[in-house]
N, C-alpha and C positions, 0 to 999 in steps of 0.2 A: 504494500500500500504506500502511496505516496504522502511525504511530510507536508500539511498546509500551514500556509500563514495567514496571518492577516495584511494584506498587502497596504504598505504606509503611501506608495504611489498610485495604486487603481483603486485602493479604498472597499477592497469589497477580498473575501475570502479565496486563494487562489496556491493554485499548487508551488510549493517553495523549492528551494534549490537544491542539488546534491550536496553542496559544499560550499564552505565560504567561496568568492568568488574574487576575491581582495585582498592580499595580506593585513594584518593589523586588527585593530579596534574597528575601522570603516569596512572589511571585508563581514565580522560578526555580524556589526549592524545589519546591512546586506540579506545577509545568510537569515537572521530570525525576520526579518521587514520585508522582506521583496522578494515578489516570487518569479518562478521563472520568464512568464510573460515580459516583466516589465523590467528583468534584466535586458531580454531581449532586445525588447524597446532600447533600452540605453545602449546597446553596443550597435544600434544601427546607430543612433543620432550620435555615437563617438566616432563612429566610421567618418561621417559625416564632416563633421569637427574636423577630426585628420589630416580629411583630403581637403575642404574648403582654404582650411587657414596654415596647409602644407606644415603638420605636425610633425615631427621625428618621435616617436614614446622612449627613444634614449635618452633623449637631453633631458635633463633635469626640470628644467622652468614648464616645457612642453609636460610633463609629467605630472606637476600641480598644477599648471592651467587644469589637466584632464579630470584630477582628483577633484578639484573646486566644483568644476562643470557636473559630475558627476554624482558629488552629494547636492546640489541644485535639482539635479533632473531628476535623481530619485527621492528627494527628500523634502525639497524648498520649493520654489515659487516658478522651477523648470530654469531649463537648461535655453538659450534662444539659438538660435542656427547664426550664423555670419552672417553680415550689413550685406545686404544686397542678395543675398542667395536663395535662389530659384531653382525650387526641385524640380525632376524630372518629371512628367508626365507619365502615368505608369496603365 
């Protein structure tokens, strides 16, 4: 049977994750708050991130930009896409 949470980004009860998904105190959170859906959600919209504002996740400052954005999108008031950016038609 699968672990549920109560999900602190879709707000309603949803199947949680195998494992932390983060090292740290921010990966926990994660892990008992967010379920797998709206992990998912955040790795497109980091994708996204990445490629728009030509991220490296080596460098250091790119790496907390990612983490800030991150507990935004799943926790805060959201995460917003780059000034000017116009997704694709799907």
């Amino acid at each position: 049977m699968s672990r549920m949470v109560h999900c602190a980004k879709l707000g309603k009860e949803a199947e949680g994750l195998e494992r932390p998904p983060y090292p740290g105190d921010l990966g926990q959170k994660i892990f008992d708050n967010i379920s797998k859906e709206a992990w998912q959600s955040w790795l497109g919209h980091q994708t996204m991130l990445i490629n728009e504002n030509r991220l490296t996740p080596i460098d250091p400052q790119h790496r907390a930009f990612l983490e800030k954005e991150m507990e935004k999108f799943l926790f805060g008031e959201g995460s917003a896409p780059p000034e000017g950016f116009v997704p694709e038609n799907q």
